[in-house]
Backbone as JSON, one array per atom type, in Angstrom:
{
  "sequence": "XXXXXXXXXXXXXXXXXXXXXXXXXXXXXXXXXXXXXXXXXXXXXXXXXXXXXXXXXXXXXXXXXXXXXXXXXXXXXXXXXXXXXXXXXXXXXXXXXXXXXXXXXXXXXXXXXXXXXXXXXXXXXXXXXXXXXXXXXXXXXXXXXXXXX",
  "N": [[147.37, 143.15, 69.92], [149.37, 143.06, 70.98], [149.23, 141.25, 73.42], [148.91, 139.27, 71.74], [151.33, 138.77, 70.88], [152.99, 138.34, 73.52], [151.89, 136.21, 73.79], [152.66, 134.19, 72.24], [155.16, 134.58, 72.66], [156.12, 133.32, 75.08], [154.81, 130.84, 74.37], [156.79, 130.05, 72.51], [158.85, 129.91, 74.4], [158.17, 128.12, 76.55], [158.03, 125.71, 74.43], [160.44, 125.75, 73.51], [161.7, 124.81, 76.1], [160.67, 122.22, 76.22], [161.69, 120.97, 73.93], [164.14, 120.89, 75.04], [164.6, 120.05, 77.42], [164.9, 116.96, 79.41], [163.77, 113.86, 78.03], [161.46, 112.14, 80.7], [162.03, 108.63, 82.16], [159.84, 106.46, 81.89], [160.32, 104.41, 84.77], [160.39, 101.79, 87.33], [160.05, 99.98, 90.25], [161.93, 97.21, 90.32], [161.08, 94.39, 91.14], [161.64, 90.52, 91.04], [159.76, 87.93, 89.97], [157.27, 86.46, 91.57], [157.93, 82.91, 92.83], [156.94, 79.8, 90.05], [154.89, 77.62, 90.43], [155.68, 73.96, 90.14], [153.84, 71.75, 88.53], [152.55, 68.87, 90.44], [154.29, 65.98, 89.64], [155.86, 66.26, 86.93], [158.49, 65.21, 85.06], [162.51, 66.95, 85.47], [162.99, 67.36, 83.34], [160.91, 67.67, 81.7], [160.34, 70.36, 83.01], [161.81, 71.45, 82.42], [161.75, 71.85, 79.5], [159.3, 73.18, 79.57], [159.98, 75.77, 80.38], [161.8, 76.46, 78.45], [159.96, 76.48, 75.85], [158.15, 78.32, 76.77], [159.72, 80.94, 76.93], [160.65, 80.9, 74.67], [158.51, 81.48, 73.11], [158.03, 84.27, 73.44], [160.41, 85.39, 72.02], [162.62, 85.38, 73.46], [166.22, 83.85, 73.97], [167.45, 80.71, 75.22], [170.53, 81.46, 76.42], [171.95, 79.53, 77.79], [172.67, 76.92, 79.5], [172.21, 74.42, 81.98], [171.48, 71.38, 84.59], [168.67, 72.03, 86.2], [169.22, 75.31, 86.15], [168.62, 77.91, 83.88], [169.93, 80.85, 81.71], [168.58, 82.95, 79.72], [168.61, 85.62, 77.42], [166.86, 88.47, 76.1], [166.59, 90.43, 72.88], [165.67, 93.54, 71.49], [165.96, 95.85, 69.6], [167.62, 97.82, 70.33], [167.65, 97.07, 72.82], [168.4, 95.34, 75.67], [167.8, 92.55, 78.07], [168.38, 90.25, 80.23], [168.06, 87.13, 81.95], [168.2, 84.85, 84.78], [167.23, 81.24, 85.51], [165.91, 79.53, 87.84], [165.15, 75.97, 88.92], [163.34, 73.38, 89.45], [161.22, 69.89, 90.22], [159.34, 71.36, 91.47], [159.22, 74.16, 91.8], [159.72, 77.03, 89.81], [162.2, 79.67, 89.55], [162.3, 83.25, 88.46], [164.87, 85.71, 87.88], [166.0, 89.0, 87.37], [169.37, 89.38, 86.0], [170.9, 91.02, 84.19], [171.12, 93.91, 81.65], [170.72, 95.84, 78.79], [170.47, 99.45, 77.98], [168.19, 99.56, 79.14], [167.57, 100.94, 81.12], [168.52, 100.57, 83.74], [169.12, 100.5, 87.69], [170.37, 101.35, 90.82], [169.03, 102.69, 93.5], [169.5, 103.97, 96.51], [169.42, 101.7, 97.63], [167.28, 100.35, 96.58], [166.46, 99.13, 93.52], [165.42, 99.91, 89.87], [163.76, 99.96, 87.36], [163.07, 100.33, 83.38], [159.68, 100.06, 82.71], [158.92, 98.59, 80.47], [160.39, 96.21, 80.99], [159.48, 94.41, 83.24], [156.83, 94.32, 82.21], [157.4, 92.49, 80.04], [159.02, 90.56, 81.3], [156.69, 89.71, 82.81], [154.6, 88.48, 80.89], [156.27, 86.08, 80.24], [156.52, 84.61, 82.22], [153.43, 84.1, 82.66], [153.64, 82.32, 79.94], [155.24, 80.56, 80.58], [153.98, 79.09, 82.68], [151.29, 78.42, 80.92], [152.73, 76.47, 79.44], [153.44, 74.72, 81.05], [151.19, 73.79, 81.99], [150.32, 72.57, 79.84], [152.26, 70.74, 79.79], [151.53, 68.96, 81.86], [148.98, 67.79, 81.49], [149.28, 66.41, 78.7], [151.47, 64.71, 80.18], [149.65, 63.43, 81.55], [147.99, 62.48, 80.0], [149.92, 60.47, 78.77], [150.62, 58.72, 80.59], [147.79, 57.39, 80.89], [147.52, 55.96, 78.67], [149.49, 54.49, 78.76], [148.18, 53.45, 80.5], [146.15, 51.7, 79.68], [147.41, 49.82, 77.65]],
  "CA": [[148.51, 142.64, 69.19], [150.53, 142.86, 72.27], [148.8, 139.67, 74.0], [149.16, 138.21, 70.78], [152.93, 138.14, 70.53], [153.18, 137.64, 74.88], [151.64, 134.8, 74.39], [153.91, 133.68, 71.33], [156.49, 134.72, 73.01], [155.76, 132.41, 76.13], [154.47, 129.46, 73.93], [158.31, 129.93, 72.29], [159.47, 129.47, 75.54], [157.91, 126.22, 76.65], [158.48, 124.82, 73.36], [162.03, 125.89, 73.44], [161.95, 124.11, 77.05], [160.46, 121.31, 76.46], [162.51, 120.42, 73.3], [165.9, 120.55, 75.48], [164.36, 118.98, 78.74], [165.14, 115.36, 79.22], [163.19, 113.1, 78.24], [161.46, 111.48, 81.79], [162.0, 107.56, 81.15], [158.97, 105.96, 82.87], [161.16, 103.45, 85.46], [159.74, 101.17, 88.01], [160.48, 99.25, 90.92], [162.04, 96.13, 90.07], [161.46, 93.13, 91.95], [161.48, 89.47, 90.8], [158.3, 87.62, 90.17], [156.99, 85.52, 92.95], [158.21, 81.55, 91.9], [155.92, 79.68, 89.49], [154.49, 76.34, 90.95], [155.15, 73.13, 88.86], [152.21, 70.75, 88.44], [152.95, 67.12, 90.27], [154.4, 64.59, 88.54], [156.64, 66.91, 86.38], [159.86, 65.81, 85.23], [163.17, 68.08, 85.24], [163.41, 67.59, 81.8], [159.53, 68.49, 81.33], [159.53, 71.27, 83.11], [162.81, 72.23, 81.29], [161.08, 72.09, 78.6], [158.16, 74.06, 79.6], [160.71, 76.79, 80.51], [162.49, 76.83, 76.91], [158.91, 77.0, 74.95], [157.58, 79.76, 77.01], [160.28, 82.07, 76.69], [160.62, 80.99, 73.1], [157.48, 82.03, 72.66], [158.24, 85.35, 73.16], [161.59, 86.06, 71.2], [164.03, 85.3, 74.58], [166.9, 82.99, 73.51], [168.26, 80.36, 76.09], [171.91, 81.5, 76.22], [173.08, 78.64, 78.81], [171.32, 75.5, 79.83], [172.42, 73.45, 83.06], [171.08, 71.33, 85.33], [168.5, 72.97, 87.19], [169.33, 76.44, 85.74], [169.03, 78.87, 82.29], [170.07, 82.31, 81.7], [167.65, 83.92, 78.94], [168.2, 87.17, 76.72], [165.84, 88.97, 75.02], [167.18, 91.59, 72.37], [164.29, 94.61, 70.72], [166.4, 97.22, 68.69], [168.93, 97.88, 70.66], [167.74, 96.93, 74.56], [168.91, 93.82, 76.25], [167.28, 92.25, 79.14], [168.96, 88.72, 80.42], [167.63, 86.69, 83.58], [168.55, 83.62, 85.6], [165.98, 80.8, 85.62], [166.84, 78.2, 88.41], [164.51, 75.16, 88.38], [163.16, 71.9, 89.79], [160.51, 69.77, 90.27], [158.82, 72.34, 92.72], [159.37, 75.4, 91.44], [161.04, 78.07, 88.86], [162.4, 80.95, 89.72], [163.12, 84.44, 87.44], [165.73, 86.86, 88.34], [167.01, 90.17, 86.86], [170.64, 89.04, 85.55], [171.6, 92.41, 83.54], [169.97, 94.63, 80.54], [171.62, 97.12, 78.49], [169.67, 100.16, 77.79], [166.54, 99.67, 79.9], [167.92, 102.32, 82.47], [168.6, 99.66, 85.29], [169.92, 101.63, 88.49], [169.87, 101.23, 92.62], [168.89, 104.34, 94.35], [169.11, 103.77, 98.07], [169.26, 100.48, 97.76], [166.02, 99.95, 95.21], [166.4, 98.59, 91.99], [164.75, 100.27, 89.41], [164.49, 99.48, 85.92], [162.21, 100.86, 82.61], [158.5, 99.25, 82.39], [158.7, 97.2, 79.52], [161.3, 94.87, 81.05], [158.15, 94.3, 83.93], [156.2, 93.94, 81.06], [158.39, 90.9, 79.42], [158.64, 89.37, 82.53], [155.14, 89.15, 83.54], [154.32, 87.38, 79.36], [157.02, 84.81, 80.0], [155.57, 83.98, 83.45], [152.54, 83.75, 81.92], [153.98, 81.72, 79.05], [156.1, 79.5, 81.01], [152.96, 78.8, 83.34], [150.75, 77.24, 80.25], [153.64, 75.37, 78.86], [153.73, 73.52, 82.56], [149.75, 73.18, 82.3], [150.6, 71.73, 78.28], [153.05, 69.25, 79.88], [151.0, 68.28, 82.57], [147.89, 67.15, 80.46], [150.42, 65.71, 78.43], [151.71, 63.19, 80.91], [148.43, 62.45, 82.8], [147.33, 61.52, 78.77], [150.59, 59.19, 78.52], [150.28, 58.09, 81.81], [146.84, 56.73, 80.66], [147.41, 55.22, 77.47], [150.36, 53.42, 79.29], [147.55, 51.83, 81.44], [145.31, 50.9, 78.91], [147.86, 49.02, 76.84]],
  "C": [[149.64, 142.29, 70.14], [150.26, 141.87, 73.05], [149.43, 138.76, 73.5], [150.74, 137.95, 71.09], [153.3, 137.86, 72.18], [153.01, 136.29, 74.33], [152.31, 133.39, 73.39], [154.3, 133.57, 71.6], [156.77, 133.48, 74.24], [155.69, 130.78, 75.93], [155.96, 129.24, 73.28], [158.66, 128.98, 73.35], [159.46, 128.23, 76.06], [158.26, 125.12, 75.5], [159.76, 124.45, 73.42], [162.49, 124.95, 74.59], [162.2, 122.76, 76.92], [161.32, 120.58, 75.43], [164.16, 119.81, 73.9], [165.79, 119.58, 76.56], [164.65, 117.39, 78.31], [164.07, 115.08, 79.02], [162.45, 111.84, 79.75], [161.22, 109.96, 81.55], [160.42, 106.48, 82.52], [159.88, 103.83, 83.48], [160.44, 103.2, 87.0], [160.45, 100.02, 89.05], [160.94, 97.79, 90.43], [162.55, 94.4, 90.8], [160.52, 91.92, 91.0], [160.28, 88.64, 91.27], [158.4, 86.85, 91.1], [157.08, 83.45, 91.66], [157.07, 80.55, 91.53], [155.85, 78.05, 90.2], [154.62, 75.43, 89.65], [154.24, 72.08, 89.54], [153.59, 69.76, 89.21], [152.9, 66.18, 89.37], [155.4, 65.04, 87.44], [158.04, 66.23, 86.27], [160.92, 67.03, 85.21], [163.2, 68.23, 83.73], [162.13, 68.33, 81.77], [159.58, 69.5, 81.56], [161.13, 71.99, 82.72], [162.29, 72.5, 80.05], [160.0, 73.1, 78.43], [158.87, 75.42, 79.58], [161.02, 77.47, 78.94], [161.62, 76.83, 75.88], [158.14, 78.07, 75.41], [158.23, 80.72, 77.08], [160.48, 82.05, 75.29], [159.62, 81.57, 72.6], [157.64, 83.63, 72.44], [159.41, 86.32, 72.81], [163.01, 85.75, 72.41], [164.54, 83.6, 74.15], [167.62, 82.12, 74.9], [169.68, 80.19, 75.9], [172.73, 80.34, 76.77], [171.54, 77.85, 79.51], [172.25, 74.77, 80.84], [171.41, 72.76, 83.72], [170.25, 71.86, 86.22], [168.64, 74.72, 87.04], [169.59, 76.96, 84.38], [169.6, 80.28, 82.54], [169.4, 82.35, 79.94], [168.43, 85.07, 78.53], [167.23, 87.24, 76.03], [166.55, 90.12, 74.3], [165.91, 92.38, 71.16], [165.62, 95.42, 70.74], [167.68, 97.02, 69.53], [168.72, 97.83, 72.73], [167.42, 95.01, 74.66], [168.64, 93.69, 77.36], [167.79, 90.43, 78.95], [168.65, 88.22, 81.99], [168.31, 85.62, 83.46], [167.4, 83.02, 85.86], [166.54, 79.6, 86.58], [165.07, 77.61, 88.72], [164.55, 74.04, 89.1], [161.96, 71.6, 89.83], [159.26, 70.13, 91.09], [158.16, 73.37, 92.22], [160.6, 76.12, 90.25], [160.68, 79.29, 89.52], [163.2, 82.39, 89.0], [163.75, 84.99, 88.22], [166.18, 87.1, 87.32], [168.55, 89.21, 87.28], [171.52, 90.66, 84.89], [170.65, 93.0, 82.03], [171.1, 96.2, 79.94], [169.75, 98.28, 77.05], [167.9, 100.13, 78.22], [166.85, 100.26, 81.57], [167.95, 101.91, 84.05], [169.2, 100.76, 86.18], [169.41, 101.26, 90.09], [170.15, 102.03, 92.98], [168.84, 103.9, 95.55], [168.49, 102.28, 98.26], [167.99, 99.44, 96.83], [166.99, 99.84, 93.85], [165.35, 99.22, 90.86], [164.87, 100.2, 87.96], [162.86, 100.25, 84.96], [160.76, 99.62, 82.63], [158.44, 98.5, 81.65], [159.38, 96.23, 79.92], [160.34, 94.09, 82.3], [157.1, 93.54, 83.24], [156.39, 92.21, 80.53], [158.43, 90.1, 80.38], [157.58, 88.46, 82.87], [154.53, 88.34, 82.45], [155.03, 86.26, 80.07], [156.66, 84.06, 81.24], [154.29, 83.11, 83.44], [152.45, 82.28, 81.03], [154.15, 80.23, 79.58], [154.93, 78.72, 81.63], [151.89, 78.01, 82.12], [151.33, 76.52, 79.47], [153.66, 74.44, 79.99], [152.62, 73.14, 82.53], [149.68, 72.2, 80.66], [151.03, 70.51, 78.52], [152.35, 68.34, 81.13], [149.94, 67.1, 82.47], [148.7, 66.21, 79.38], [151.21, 64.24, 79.16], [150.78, 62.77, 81.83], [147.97, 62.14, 81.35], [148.01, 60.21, 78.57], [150.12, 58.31, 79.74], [148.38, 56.89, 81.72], [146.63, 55.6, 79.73], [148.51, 54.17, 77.91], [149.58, 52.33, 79.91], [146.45, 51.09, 80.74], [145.86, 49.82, 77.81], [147.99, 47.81, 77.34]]
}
């Protein structure tokens, strides 16, 4: 009977622990994807375009549209993740801009931010990447029907 309640008494304990302990938030290095290649032949507009249907795709709103550059948010419940998309007929490039509540932070000079914003990144990369292979097929079709007319 005396085991018995040790080991009650013990399993208390950890319980009691683990209820007060922090929560550990699983956070990850955060560096900016490597820049996405656009197809030849691409205009800026096109591959503006390709930009603003592959993040549409996945719920991120283009807050600001220039020349050559967007800034993106995405908003889930109550966490905010916002990049910088700069742009030409070359290349796009993402960058971390700011995020509220996805536990951003530079320790010794690292950047470190929660996994799902990693996550979101690497979709819209994705995304953005067969919206540029959409518009490419796309103007090697016009490009054809122009020469057959």
């Amino acid at each position: 009977m005396k085991a018995v309640s040790s080991w009650a008494l013990v399993l208390m304990m950890l319980l009691g622990v683990a209820a007060v302990a922090p929560i550990a938030v699983a956070s990850e290095v955060l560096v900016d994807p490597q820049p996405i290649s656009v197809p030849l032949g691409l205009s800026e507009m096109a591959v503006a375009k390709s930009i603003r249907l592959g993040v549409a795709q996945r719920g991120w709103v283009v807050s600001r549209q220039d020349p050559g550059y967007m800034e993106a948010t995405l908003n889930i419940r109550s966490h905010v993740a916002k990049v910088g998309i700069t742009y030409d007929t070359n290349s796009i490039q993402i960058r971390y801009l700011d995020s509220t509540n996805l536990d951003y932070e530079v320790k010794k000079g690292v950047r470190r931010i929660h996994r799902n914003y990693l996550k979101w990144i690497n979709n819209i990369v994705r995304d953005i990447s067969a919206q540029l292979q959409s518009a490419e097929i796309e103007s090697a079709n016009s490009a054809q029907t122009g020469r057959q007319s």
